[in-house]
N, C-alpha and C positions, 0 to 999 in steps of 0.2 A: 961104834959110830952113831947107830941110833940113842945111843943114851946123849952122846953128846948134842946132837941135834935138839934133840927133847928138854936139857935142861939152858940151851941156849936160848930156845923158843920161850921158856917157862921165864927166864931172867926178861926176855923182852916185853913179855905181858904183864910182867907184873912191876915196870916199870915204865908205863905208856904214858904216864904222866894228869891220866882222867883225875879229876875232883870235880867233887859237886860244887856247883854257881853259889849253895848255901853251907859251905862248909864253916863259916866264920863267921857266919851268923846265924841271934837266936831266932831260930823263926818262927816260934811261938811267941813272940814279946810283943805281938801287933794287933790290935784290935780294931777291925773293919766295920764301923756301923752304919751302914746303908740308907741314906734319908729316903731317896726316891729314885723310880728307875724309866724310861721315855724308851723308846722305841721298839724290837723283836721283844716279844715278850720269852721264847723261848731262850734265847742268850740272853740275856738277863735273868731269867730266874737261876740259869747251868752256872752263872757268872759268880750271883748271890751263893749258892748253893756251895761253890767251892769254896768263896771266901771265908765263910760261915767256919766250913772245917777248919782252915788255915788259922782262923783268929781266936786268939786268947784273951777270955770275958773278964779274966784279969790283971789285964796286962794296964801298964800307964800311958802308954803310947796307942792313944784314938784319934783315930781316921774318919773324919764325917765325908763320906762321899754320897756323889749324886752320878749314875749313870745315864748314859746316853747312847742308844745304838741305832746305826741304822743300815739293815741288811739289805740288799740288792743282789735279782738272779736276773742277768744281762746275757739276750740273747747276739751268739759271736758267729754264729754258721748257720745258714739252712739250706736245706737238700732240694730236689728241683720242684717239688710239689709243693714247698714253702712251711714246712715241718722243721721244726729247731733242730739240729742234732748240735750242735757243743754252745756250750753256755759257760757264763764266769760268774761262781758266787763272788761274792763280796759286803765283806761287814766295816766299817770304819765305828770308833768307837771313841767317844772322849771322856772323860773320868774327870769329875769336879773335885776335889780334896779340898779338906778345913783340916790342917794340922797345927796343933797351939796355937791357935791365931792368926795363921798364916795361911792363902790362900794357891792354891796351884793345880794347874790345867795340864790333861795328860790326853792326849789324843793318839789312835794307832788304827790301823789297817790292815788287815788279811783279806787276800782274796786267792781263787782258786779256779783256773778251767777245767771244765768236766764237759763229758758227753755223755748226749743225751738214752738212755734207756728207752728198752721196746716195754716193757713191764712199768705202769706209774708209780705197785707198791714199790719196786723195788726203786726205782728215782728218789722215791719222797725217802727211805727209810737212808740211803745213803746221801742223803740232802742233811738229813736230821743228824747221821754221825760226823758230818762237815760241820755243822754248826755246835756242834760239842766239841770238836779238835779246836774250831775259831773260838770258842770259850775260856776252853785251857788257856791256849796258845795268850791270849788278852788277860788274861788272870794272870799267869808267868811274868808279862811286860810289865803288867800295873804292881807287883807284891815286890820287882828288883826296884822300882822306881821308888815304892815309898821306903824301903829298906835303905835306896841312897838320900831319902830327907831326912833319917834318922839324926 
């Protein structure tokens, strides 16, 4: 009985249906070159930084972009002494592209409630891995978008 169990379960994991978003595409074929970058400097460089790896310096398909970000920590609560406790990060971003000639605007948004820490390092150091998730997370939106101007 437990064997049966066991190779029922193994048929259903291994037929759950997961594929990768980039399965069908080359995802090295792209070449990101970064003209200029406006606002968090830290997300922007984590932004740059990823692209960098993703892009291939000899690929024929170049992407002139110019970034744009601008982060925001909005206080959403405060306790009776008038001390923040929860706050919403928030990053909205917009992506200039020059693909052959052609011009197109890409703008997106992440944001996140959190509460506020008794400890500042430890706020700021978990502030700073929000803004590397927000990094990713806007590098992933912008790399399917230009993959569908291909």
């Amino acid at each position: 009985m437990r064997n049966i169990i066991t190779i029922i379960f193994l048929i259903f994991l291994s037929n759950c249906g997961y594929s990768s978003i980039y399965k069908d595409v080359k995802s090295n074929d792209i070449f990101v070159n970064i003209l200029s970058m406006q606002g968090d400097k830290l997300i922007n460089n984590l932004i740059k930084n990823q692209l960098e790896l993703y892009s291939n310096k000899s690929s024929q398909n170049i992407y002139n972009l110019n970034i744009s970000t601008n982060f925001q920590k909005i206080t959403l609560a405060k306790n009776s002494s008038g001390a923040a406790t929860n706050y919403q990060l928030s990053v909205s971003s917009n992506f200039e592209v020059n693909y052959n000639g052609e011009k197109f605007n890409f703008s997106f948004k992440e944001s996140l409630d959190i509460k506020n820490f008794s400890d500042t390092f430890e706020q700021n150091n978990y502030e700073n891995t929000i803004k590397t998730n927000f990094a990713s997370s806007l590098r992933e939106k912008l790399i399917i978008k230009l993959l569908e101007k291909q």
